[in-house]
C-alpha positions as CSV (number, residue, x, y, z in Angstrom):
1,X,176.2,81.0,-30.6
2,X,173.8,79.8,-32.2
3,X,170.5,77.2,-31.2
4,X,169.9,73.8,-32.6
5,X,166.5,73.8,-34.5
6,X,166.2,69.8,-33.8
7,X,166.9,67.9,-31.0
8,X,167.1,63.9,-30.9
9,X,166.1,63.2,-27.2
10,X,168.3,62.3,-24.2
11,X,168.2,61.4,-20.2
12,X,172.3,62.2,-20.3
13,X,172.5,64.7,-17.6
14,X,176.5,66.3,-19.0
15,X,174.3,66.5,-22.4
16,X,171.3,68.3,-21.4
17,X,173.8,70.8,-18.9
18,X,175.5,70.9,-22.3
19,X,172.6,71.9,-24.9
20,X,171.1,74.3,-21.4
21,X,174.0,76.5,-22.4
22,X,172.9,77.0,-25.8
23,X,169.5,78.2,-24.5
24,X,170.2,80.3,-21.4
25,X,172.7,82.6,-20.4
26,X,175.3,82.0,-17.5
27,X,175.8,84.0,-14.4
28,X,174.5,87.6,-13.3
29,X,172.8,89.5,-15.4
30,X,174.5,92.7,-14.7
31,X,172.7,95.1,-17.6
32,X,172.9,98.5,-15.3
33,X,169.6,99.4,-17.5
34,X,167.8,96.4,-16.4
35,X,168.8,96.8,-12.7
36,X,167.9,100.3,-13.0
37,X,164.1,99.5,-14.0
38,X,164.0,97.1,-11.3
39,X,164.3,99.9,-8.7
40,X,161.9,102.4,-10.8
41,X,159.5,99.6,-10.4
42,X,160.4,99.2,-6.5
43,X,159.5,102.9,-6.1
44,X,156.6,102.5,-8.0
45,X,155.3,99.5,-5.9
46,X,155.9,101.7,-2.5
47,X,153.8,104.2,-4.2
48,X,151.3,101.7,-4.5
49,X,151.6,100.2,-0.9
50,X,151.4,102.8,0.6
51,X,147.8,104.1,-1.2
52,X,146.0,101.1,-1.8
53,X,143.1,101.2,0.7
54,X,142.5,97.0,0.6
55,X,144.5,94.0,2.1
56,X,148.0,93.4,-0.1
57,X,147.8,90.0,-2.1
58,X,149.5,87.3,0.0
59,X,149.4,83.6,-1.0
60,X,146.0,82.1,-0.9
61,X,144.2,85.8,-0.8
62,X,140.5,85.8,-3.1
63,X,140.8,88.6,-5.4
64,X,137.8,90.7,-6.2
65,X,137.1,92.7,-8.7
66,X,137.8,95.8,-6.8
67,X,141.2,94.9,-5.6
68,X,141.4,93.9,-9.5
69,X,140.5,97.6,-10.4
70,X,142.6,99.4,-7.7
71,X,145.6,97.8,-8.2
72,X,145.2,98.6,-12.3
73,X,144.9,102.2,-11.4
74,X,147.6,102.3,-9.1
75,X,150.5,99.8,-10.3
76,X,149.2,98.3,-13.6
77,X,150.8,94.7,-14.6
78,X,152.1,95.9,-17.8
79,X,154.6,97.8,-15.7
80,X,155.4,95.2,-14.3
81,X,155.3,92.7,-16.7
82,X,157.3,94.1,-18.7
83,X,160.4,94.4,-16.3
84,X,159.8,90.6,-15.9
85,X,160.1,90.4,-19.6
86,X,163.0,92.3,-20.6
87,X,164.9,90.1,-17.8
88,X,163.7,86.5,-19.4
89,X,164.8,88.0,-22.6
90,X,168.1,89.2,-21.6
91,X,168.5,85.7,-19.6
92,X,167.9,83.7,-23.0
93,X,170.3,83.2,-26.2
94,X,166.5,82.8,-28.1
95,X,163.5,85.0,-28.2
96,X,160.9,83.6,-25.9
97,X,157.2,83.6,-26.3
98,X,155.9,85.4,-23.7
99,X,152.6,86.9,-25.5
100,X,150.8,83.9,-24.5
101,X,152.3,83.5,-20.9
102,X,150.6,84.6,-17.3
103,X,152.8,88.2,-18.5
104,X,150.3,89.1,-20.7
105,X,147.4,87.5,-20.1
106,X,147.0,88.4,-16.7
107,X,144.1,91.4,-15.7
108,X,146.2,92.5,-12.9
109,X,149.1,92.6,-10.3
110,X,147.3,90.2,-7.6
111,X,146.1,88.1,-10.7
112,X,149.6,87.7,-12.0
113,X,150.7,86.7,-8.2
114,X,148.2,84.5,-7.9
115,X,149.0,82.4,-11.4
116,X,152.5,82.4,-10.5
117,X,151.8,80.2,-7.7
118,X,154.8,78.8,-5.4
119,X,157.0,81.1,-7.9
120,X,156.4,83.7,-5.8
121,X,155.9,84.6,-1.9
122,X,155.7,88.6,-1.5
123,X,153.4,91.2,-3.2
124,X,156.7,93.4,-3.7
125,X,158.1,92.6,-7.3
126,X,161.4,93.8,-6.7
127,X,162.9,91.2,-4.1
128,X,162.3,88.6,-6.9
129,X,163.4,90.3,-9.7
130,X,166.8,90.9,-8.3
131,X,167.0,87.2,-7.2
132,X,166.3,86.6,-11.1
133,X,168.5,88.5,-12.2
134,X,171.4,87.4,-9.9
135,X,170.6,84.0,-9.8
136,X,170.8,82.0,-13.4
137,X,169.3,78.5,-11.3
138,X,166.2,80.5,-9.9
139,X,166.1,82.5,-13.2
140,X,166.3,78.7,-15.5
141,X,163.3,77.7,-12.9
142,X,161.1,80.9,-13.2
143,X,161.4,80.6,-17.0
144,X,160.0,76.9,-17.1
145,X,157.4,77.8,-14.7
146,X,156.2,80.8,-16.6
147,X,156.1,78.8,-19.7
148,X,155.0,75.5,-18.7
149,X,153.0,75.5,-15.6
150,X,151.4,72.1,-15.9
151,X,147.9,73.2,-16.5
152,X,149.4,74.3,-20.1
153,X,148.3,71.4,-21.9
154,X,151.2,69.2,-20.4
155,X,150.4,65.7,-19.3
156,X,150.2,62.1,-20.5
157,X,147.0,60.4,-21.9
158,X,144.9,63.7,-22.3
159,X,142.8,62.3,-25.1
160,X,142.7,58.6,-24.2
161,X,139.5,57.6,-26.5
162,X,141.8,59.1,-29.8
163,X,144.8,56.9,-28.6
164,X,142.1,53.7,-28.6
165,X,141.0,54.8,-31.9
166,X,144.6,55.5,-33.2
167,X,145.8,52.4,-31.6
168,X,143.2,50.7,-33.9
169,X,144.0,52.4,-36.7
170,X,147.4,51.7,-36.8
171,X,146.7,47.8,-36.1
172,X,144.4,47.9,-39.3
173,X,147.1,49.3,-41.6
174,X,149.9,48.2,-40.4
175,X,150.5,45.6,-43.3
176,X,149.5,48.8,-45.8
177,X,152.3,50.2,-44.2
178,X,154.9,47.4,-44.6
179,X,155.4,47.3,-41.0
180,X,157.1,50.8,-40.7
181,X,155.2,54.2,-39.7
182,X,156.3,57.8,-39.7
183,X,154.3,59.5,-37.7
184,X,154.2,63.8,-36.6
185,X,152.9,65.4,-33.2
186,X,152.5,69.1,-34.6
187,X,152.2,71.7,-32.1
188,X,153.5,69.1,-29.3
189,X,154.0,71.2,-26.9
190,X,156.2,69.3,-23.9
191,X,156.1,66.2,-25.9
192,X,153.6,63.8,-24.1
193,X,152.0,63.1,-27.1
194,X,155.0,62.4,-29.3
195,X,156.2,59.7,-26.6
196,X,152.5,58.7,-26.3
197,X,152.9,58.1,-30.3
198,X,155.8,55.8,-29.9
199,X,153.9,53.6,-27.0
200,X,151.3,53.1,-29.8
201,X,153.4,52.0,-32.6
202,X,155.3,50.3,-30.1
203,X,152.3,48.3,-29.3
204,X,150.8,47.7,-32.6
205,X,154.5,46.0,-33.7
206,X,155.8,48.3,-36.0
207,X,159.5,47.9,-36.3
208,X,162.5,50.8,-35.4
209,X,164.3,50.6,-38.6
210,X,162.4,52.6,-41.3
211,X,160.2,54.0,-38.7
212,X,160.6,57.9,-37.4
213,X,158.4,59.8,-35.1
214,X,158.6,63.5,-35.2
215,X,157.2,66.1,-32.6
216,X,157.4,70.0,-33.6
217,X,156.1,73.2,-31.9
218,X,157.1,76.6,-32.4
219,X,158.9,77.3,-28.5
220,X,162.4,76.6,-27.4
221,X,161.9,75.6,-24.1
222,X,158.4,73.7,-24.8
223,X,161.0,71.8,-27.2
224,X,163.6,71.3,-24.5
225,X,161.6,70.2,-22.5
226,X,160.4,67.5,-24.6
227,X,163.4,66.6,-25.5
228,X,165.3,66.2,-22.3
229,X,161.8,65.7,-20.1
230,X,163.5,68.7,-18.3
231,X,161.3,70.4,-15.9
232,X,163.6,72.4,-13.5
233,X,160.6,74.1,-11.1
234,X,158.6,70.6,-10.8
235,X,160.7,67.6,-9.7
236,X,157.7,65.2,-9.2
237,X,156.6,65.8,-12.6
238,X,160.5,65.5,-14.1
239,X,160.5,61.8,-12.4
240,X,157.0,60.4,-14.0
241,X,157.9,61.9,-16.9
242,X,161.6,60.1,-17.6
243,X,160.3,57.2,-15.7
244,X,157.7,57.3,-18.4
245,X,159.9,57.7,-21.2
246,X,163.3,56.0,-20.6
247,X,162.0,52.6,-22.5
248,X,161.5,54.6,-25.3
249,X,164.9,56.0,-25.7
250,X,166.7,52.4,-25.5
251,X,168.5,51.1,-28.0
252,X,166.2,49.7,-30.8
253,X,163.4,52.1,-30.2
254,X,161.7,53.7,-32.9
255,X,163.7,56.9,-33.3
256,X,161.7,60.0,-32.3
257,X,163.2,64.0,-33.2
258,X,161.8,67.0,-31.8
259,X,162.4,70.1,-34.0
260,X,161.6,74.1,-34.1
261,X,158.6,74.8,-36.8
262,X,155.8,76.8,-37.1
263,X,152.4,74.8,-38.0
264,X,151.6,77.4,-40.9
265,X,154.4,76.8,-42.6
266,X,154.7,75.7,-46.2
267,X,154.9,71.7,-46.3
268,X,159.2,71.3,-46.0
269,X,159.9,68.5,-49.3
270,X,160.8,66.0,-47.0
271,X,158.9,62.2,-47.0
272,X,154.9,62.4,-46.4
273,X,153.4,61.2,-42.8
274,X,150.9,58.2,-42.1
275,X,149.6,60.0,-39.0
276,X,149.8,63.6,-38.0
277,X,148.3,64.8,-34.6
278,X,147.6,68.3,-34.2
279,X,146.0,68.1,-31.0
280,X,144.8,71.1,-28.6
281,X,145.4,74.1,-30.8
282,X,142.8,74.2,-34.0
283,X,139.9,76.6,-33.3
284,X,141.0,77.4,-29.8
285,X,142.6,80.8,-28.1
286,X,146.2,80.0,-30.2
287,X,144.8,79.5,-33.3
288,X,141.5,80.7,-34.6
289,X,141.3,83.2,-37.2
290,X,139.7,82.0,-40.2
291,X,143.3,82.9,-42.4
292,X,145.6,81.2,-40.2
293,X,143.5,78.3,-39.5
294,X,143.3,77.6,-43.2
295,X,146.6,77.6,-43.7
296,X,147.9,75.7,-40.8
297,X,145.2,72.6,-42.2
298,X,146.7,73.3,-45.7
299,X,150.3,73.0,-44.5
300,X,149.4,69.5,-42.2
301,X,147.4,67.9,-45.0
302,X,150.2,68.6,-47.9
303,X,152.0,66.8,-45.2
304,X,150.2,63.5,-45.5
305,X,150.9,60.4,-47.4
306,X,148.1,58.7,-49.3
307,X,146.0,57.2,-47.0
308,X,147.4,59.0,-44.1
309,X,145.2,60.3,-41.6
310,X,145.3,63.7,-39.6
311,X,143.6,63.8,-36.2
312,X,143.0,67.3,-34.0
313,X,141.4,66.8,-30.9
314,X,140.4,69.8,-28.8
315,X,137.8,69.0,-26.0
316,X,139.9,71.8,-24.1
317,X,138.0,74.2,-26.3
318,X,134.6,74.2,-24.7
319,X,134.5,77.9,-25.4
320,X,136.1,78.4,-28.9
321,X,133.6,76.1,-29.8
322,X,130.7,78.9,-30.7
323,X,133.4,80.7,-33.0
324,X,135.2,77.7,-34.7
325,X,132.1,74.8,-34.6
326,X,133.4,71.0,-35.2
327,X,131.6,71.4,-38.6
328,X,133.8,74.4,-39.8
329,X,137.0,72.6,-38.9
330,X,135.4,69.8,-40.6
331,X,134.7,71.8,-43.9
332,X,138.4,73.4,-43.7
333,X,139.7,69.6,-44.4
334,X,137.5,68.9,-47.1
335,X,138.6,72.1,-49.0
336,X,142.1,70.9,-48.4
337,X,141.8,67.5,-50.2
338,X,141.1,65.8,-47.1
339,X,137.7,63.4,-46.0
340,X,136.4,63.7,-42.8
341,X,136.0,61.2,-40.3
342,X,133.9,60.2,-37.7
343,X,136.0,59.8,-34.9
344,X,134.7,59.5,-30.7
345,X,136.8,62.4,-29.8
346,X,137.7,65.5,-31.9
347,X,138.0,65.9,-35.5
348,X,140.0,63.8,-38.5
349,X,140.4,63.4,-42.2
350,X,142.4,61.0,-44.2
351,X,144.2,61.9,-47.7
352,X,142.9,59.9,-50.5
353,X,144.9,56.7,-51.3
């Protein structure tokens, strides 16, 4: 069975079911393997119970660096993590990205517990990875939650003075344009951005036919998500988010496509964008060796229709900021045909005309 590598968007509740059976496997995951390291890692969490001389982590516990250091010596969170892993992958018809998730990134057990928030309620990994892997509901919200706790960059109007300047932008040019825009949010993540996009264009008057606003990123369920403004393990934020986006879906609306792609990729021959937002991952903790960021500028700029502009705001990236200066970024456009602007937030260039 294979996954769809673009999506147009949809609120149709039999559709997203539908295209949610593509992405995740049904029912109990009954891999004796897999249940089998589940109760390895039970035994080794008694082990670790039963010898750790400090309080357990319980929800709301502070946790020092020497609960940090005993609970690495005694029950590391690779062990664990990666029995948490191996059941998300089994649980998915896609590989997900977990390299960057809480799994990995986490310095220990109670650090782990802590990040996964209301996800979790005991210290004991076992209970929960049985409920996982017997219940494909709890398992579909674990997975969102792991990959898209709402601190991950998700959220409308995150770089409000760009929007203003955009907004201008677009307004300026929009007869250069002939009243039609193509537009890309690269690296979208959950697709605020994209549907930010299409309020702006919206706003300035540009018209739906002829007009197509893209939004890509590299992660099937950042790109469900986006698509479907599907967020199983947060209710609230699944409301404000369709809420926010249902006008934009109606019939004569600019049409907007999410799609699979890597941001390094060579430039697909398909038509050139006016405007390409790369915002939140240039010089930060995704993407900031010196090889990778050159290409990924290479790739957006061949992108970019004369006169087109590429924007990459980042004020996220506080401390990437000593490695991967404004001014390198800046220099990394120019060497890729592109002249800097001055812009109020982030960084931008525009392709000759």
């Amino acid at each position: 069975m294979s996954l769809p590598a673009s999506y147009l968007p949809t609120l149709d509740k039999e559709e997203i079911e539908r295209r949610l059976d593509l992405l995740l496997v049904p029912g109990a995951l009954d891999h004796p393997a897999l249940l089998t390291r589940i109760e390895r890692l039970a035994d080794s969490f008694q082990s670790y119970a039963g010898n750790y001389p400090l309080p357990l982590w319980a929800p709301g516990l502070a946790i020092t660096n020497e609960m940090r250091g005993w609970s690495e010596a005694l029950f590391p969170v690779a062990e664990a993590a990666a029995v948490f892993a191996q059941l998300l992958r089994k649980g998915c018809r896609f590989a997900p990205l977990l390299a960057g998730s809480y799994l990995h990134t986490s310095p220990s057990w109670p650090d782990l517990l802590q990040k996964l928030g209301t996800q979790v309620e005991k210290c004991d990994p076992a209970p929960l990875l049985r409920e996982l892997a017997a219940d494909p509901r709890r398992r579909k919200g674990f997975l969102f939650a792991l990959l898209l706790p709402r601190h991950f960059g998700g959220g409308f109007d995150r770089y409000p003075v760009q929007s203003r300047w955009l907004e201008s932008w677009l307004a300026q040019h929009r007869s250069r344009l002939a009243g039609t825009i193509r537009a890309l949010d690269s690296a979208c993540g959950s697709g605020e951005g994209t549907y930010g996009l299409a309020e702006l264009a919206k706003r300035v008057g540009f018209a739906a036919e002829g007009s197509h606003l893209h939004g890509s990123t590299i992660e099937e369920i950042e790109l469900f998500a986006g698509t479907h403004a599907f967020f199983p393990h947060d209710q609230e934020r699944e409301r404000e988010y369709r809420a926010r986006v249902a006008p934009l879906l109606s019939s004569g609306s600019i049409p907007i496509r999410f799609y699979l792609e890597e941001v390094c990729r060579e430039a697909p021959a398909e038509e050139p964008y006016d405007v390409i937002l790369c915002n939140g991952l240039l010089g930060g903790p995704l993407l900031h060796e010196a090889d990778e960021l050159s290409r990924a500028v290479r790739s957006l700029a061949s992108r970019l229709a004369p006169g087109g502009v590429l924007l990459a705001a980042d004020r996220f990236h506080a401390g990437w900021r000593r490695r991967i200066p404004a001014a390198a970024l800046r220099d990394l456009l120019r060497q890729h045909g592109l002249t800097p602007l001055q812009l109020p937030e982030g960084i931008g260039g525009q392709k000759p005309s």
